[in-house]
Backbone atoms as SQL, in Angstrom:
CREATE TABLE atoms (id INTEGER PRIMARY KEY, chain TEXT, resi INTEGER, resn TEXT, atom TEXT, x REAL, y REAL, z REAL);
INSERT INTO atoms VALUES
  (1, 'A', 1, 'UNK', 'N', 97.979, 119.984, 85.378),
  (2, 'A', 1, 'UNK', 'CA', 98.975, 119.136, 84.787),
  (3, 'A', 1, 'UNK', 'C', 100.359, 119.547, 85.314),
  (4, 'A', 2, 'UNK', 'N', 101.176, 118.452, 85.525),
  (5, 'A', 2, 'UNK', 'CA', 102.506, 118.493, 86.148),
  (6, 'A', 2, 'UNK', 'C', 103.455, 118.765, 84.792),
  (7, 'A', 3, 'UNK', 'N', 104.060, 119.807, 85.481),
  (8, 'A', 3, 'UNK', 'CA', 105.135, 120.486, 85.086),
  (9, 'A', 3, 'UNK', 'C', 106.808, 120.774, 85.160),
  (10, 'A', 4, 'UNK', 'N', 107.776, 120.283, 84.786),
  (11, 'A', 4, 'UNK', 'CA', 108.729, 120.686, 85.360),
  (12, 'A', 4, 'UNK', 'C', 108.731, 122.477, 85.531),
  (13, 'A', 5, 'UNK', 'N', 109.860, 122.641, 86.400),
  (14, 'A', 5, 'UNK', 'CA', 109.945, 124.078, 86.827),
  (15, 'A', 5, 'UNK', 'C', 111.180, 124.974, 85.601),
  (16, 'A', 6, 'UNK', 'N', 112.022, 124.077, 85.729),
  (17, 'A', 6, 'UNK', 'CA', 113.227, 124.027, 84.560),
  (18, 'A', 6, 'UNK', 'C', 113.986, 123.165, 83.746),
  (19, 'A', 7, 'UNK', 'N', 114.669, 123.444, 82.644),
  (20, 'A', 7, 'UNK', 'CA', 114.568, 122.093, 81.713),
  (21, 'A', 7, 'UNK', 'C', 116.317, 121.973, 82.080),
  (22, 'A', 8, 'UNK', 'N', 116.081, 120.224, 82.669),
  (23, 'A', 8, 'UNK', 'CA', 116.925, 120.113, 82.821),
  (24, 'A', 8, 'UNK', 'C', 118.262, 119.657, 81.348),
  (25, 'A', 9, 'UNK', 'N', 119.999, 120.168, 82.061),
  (26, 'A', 9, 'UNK', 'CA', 120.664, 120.609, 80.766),
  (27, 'A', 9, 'UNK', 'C', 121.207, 119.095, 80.460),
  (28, 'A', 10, 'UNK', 'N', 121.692, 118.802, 79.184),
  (29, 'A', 10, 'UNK', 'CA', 122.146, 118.036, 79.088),
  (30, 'A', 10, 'UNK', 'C', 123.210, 116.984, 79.848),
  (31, 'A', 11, 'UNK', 'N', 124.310, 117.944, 80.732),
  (32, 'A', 11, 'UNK', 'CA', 125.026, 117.192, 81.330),
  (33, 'A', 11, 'UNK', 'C', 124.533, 116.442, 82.140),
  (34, 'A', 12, 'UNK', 'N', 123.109, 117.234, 83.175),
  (35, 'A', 12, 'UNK', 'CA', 122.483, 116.484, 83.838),
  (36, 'A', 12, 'UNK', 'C', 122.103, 115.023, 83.413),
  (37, 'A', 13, 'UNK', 'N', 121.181, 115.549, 82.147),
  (38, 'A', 13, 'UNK', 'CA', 120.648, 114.278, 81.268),
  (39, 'A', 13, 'UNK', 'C', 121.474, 113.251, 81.343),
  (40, 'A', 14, 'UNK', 'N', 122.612, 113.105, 80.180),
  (41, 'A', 14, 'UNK', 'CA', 123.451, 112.243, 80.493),
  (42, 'A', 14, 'UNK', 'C', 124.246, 111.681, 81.006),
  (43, 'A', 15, 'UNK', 'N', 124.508, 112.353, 82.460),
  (44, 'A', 15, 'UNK', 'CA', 125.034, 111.576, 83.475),
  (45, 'A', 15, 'UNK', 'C', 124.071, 110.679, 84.423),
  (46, 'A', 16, 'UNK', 'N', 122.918, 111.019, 84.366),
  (47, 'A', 16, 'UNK', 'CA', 121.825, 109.867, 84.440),
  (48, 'A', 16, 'UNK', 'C', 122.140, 109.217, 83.830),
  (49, 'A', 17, 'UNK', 'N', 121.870, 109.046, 82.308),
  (50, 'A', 17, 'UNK', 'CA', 121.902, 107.874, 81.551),
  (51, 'A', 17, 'UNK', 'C', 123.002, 107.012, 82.218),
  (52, 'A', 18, 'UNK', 'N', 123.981, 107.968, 82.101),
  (53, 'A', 18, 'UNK', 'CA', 125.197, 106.764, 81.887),
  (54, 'A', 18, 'UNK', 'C', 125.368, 105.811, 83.180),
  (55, 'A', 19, 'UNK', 'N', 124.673, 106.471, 84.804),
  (56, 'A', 19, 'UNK', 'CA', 124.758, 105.732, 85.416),
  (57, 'A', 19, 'UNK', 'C', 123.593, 104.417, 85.591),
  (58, 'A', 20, 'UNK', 'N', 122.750, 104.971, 84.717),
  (59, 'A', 20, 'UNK', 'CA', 121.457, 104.116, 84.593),
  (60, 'A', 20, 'UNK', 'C', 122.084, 102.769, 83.639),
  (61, 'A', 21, 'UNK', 'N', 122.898, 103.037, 83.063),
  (62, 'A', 21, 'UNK', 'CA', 123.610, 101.954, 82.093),
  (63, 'A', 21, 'UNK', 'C', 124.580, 101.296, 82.685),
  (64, 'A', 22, 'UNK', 'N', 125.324, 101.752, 83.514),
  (65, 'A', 22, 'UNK', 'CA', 126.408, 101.115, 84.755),
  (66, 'A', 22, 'UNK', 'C', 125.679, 100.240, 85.205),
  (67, 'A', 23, 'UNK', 'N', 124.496, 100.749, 85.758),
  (68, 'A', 23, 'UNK', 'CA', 124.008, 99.904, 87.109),
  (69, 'A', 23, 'UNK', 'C', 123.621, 98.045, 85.940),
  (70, 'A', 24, 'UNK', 'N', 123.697, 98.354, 84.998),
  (71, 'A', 24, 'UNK', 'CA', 122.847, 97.239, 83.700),
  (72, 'A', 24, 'UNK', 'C', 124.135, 96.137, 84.213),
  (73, 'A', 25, 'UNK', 'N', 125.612, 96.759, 83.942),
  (74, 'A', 25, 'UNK', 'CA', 126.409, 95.989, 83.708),
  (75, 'A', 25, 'UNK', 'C', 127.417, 95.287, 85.347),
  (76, 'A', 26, 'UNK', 'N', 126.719, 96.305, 86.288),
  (77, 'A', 26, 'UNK', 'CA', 127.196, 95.589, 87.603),
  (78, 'A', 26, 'UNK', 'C', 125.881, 94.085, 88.274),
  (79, 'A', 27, 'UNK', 'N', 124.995, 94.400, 87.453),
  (80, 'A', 27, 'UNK', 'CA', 123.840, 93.857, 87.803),
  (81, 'A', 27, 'UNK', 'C', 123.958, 92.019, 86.654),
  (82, 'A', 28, 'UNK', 'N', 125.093, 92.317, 85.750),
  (83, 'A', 28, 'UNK', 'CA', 125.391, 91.750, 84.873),
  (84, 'A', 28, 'UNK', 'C', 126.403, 90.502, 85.017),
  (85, 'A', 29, 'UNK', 'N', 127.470, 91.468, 85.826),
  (86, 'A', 29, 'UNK', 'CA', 128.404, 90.584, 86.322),
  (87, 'A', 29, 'UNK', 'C', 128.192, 89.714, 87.670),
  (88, 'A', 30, 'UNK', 'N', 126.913, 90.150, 88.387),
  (89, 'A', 30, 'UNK', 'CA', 127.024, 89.292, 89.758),
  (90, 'A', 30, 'UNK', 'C', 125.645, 88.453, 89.720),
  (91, 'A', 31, 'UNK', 'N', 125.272, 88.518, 88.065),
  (92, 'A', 31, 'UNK', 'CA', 124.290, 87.238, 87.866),
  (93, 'A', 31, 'UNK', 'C', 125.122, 86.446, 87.665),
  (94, 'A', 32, 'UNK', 'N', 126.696, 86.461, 86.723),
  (95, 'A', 32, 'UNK', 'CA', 127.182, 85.449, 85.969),
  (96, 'A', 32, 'UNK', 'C', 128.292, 85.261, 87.091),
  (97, 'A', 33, 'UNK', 'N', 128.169, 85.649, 88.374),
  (98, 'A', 33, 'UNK', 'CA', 129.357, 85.001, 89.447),
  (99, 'A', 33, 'UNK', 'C', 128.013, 84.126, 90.400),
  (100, 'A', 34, 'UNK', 'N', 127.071, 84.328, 90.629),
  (101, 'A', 34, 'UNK', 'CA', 126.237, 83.977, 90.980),
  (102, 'A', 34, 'UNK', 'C', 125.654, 82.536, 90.242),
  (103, 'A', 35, 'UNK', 'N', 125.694, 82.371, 89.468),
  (104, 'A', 35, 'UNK', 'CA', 125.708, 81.649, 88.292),
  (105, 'A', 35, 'UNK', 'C', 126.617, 80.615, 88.166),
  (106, 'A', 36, 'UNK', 'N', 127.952, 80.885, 88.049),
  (107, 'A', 36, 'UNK', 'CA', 129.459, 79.996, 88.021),
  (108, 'A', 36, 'UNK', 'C', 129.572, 79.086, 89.605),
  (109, 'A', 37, 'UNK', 'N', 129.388, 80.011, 90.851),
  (110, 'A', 37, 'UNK', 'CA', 129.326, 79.374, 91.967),
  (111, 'A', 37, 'UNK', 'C', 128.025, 78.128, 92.151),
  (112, 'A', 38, 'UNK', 'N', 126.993, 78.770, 91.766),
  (113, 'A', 38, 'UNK', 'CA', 125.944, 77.907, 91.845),
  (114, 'A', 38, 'UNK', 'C', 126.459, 75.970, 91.051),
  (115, 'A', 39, 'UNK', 'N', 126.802, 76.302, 90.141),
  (116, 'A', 39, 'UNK', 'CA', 126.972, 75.631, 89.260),
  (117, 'A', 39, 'UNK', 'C', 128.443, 74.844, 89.179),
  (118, 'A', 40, 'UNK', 'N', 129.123, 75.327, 90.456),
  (119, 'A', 40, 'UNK', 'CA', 130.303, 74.970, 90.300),
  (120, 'A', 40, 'UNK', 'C', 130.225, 74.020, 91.819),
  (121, 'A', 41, 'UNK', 'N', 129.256, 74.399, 92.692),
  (122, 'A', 41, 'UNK', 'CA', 128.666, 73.793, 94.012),
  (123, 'A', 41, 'UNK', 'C', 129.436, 74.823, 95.216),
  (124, 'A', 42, 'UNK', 'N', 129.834, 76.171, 95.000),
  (125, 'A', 42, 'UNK', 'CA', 130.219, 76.932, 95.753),
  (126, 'A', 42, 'UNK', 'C', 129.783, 77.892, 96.165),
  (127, 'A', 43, 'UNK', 'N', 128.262, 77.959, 96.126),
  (128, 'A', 43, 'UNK', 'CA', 127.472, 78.972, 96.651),
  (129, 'A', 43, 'UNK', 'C', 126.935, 78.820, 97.957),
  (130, 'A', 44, 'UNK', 'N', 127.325, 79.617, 99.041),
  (131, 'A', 44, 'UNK', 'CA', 126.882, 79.574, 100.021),
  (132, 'A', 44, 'UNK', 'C', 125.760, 81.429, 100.180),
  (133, 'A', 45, 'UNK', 'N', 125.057, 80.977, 100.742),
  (134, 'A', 45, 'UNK', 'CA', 124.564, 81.887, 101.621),
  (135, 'A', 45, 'UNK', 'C', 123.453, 82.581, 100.324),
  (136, 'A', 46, 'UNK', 'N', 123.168, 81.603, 99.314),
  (137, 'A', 46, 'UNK', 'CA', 122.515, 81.877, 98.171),
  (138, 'A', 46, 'UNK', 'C', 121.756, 80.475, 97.977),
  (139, 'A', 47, 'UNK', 'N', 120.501, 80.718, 98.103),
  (140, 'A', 47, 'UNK', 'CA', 119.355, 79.350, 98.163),
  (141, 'A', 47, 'UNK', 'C', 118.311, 79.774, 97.076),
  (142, 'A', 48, 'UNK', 'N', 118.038, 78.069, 96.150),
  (143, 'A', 48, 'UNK', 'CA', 117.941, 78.180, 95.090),
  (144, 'A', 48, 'UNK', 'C', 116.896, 76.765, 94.947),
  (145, 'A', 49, 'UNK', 'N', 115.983, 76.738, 94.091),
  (146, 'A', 49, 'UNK', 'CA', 114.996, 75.236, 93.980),
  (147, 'A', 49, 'UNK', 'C', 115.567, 74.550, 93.965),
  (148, 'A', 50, 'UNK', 'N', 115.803, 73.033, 94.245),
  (149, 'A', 50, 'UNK', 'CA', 116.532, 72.051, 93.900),
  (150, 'A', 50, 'UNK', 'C', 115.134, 71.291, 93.462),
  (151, 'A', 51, 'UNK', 'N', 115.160, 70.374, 91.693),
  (152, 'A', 51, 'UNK', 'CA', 114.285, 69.738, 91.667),
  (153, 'A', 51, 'UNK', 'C', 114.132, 68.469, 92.058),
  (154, 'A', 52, 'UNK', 'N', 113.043, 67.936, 92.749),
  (155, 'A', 52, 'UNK', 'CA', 113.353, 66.320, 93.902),
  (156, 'A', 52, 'UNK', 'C', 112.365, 65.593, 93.145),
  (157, 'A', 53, 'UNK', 'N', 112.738, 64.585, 92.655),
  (158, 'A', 53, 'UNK', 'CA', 111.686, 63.258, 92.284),
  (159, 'A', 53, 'UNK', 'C', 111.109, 62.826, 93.069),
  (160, 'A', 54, 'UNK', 'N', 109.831, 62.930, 93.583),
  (161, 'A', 54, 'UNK', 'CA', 108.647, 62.292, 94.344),
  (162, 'A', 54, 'UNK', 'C', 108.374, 60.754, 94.251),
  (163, 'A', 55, 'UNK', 'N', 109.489, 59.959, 94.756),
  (164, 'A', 55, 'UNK', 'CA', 109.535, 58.432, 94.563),
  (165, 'A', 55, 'UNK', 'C', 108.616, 57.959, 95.305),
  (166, 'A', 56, 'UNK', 'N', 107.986, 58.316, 96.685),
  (167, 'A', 56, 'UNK', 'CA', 107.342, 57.700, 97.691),
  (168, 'A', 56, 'UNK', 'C', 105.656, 57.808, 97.278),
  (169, 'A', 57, 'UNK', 'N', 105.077, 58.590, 96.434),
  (170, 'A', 57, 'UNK', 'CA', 104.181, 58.073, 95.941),
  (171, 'A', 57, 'UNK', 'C', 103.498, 57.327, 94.762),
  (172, 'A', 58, 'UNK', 'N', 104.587, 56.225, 94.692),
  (173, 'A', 58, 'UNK', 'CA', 104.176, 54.935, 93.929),
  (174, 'A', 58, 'UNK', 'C', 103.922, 54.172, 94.445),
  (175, 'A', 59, 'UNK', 'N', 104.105, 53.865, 95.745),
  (176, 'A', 59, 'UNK', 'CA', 103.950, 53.129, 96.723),
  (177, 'A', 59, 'UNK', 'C', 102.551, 52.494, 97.118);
């Protein structure tokens, strides 16, 4: 069974966390710019479903 060797100290600990929680809120803001452009018709270089009505088989 796997073992750590030494326990790591708190500062360690929570400077993980806290960057593990950063990454939440950069990941946060470039859904909702990602998002505004899409929606605003200014997204380039970002491709996305467009849904198409299939008119030609009624025909």
């Amino acid at each position: 069974m796997a073992v750590p060797k030494k326990k790591t100290s708190k500062g360690k600990r929570n400077q993980r966390h806290a960057h593990w929680k950063a990454k939440a809120g950069v990941a946060a803001q470039k859904a909702l710019s990602i998002g505004k452009a899409v929606l605003s018709g200014r997204a380039q270089g970002f491709i996305y479903p467009i849904a198409e009505v299939e008119e030609e088989s009624e025909s």
